[in-house]
TIRO-841473 format. One record per residue: x, y, z of N, C-alpha, C, CB in turn. Coordinates in steps of 0.05 Angstrom, whole numbers, plus 5000, padded with zeros to 4 digits. Glycine has a CB too. Layout:
   n.x   n.y   n.z  ca.x  ca.y  ca.z   c.x   c.y   c.z  cb.x  cb.y  cb.z
     X     Y     Z     X     Y     Z     X     Y     Z     X     Y     Z
...
END
This chain:
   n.x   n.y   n.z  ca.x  ca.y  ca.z   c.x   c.y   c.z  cb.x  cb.y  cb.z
  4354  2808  6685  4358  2780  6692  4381  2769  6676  4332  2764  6688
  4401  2754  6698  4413  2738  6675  4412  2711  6665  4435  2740  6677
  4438  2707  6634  4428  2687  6626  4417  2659  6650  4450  2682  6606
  4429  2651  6672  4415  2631  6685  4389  2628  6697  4426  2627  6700
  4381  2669  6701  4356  2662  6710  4332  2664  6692  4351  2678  6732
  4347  2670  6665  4321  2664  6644  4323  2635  6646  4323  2674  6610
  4345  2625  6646  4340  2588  6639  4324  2577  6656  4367  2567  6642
  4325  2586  6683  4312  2577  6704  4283  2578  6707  4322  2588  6722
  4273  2610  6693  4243  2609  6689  4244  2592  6665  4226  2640  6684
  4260  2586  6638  4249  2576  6620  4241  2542  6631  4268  2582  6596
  4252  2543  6649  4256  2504  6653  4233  2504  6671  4291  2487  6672
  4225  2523  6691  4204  2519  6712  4169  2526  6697  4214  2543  6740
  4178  2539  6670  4154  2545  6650  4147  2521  6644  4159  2563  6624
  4177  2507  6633  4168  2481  6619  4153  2459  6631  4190  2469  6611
  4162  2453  6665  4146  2436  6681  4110  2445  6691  4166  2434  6708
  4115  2472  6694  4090  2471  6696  4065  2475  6667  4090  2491  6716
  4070  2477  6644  4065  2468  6619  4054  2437  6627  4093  2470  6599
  4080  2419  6629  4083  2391  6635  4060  2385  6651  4109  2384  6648
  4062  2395  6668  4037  2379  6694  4018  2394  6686  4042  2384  6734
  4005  2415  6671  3971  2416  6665  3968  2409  6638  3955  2447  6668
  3988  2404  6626  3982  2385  6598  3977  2416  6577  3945  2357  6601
  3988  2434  6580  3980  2465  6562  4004  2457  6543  3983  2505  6582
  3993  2440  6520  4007  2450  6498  4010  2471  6484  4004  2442  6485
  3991  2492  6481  3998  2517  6479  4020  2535  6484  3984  2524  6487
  4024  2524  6516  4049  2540  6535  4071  2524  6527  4046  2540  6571
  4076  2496  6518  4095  2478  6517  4106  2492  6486  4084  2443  6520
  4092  2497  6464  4098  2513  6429  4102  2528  6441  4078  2518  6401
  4095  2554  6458  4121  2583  6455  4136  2581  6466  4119  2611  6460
  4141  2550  6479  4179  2550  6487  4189  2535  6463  4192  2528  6522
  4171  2525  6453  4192  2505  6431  4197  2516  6407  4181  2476  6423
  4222  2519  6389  4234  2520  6373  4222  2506  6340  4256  2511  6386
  4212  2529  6325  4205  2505  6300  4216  2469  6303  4223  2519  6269
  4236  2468  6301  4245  2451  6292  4252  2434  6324  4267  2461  6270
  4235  2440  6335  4241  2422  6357  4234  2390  6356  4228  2434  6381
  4243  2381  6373  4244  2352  6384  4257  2335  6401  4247  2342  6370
  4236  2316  6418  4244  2302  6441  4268  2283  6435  4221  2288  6453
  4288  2282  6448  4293  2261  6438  4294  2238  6467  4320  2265  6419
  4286  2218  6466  4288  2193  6492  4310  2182  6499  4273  2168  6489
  4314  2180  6527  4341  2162  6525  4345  2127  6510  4348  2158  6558
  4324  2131  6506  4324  2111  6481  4327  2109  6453  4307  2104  6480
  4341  2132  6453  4357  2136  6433  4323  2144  6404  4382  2100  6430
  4296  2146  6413  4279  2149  6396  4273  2181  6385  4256  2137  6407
  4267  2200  6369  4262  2226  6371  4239  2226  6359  4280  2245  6361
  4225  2251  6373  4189  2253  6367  4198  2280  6360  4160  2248  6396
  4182  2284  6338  4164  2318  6332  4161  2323  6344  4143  2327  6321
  4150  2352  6350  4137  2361  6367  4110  2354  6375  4140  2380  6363
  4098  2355  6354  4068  2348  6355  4065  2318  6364  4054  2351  6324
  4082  2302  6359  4073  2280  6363  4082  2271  6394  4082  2262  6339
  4098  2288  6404  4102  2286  6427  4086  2298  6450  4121  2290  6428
  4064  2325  6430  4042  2335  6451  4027  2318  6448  4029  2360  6450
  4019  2303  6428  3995  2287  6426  3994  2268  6440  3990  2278  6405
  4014  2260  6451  4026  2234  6461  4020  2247  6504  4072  2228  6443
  4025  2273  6501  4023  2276  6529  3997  2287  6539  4045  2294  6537
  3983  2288  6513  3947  2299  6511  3941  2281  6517  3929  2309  6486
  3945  2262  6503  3916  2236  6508  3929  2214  6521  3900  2222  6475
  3952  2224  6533  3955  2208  6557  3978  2173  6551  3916  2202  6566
  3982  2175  6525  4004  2157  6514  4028  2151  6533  4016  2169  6489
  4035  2176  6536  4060  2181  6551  4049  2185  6580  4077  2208  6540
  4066  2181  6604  4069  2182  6620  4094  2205  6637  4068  2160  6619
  4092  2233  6634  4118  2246  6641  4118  2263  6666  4126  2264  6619
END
């Protein structure tokens, strides 16, 4: 596979992560040092951005 069609499973991993709420699956795409950042110029941890899509804070 090449590099686009790993990106392509990596991005279609990421949505479906997204829509059953598997943080589990959302940490082995993410990068220690990851983080959201919003077009609002805000950036979340990681954790605090699963927590936020666990219990339903967020809306994504």
């Amino acid at each position: 596979m090449d590099e686009r069609g790993i990106i392509r499973e990596m991005y279609l991993k990421y949505w479906r992560y997204m829509i059953a709420k598997d943080a589990d699956g959302l940490r082995s795409l993410m990068a220690k040092d990851y983080y959201l950042m919003h077009m609002t110029g805000v950036k979340q941890p990681a954790e605090v951005f699963l927590k936020g899509l666990l219990d339903g804070t967020f809306n994504y």
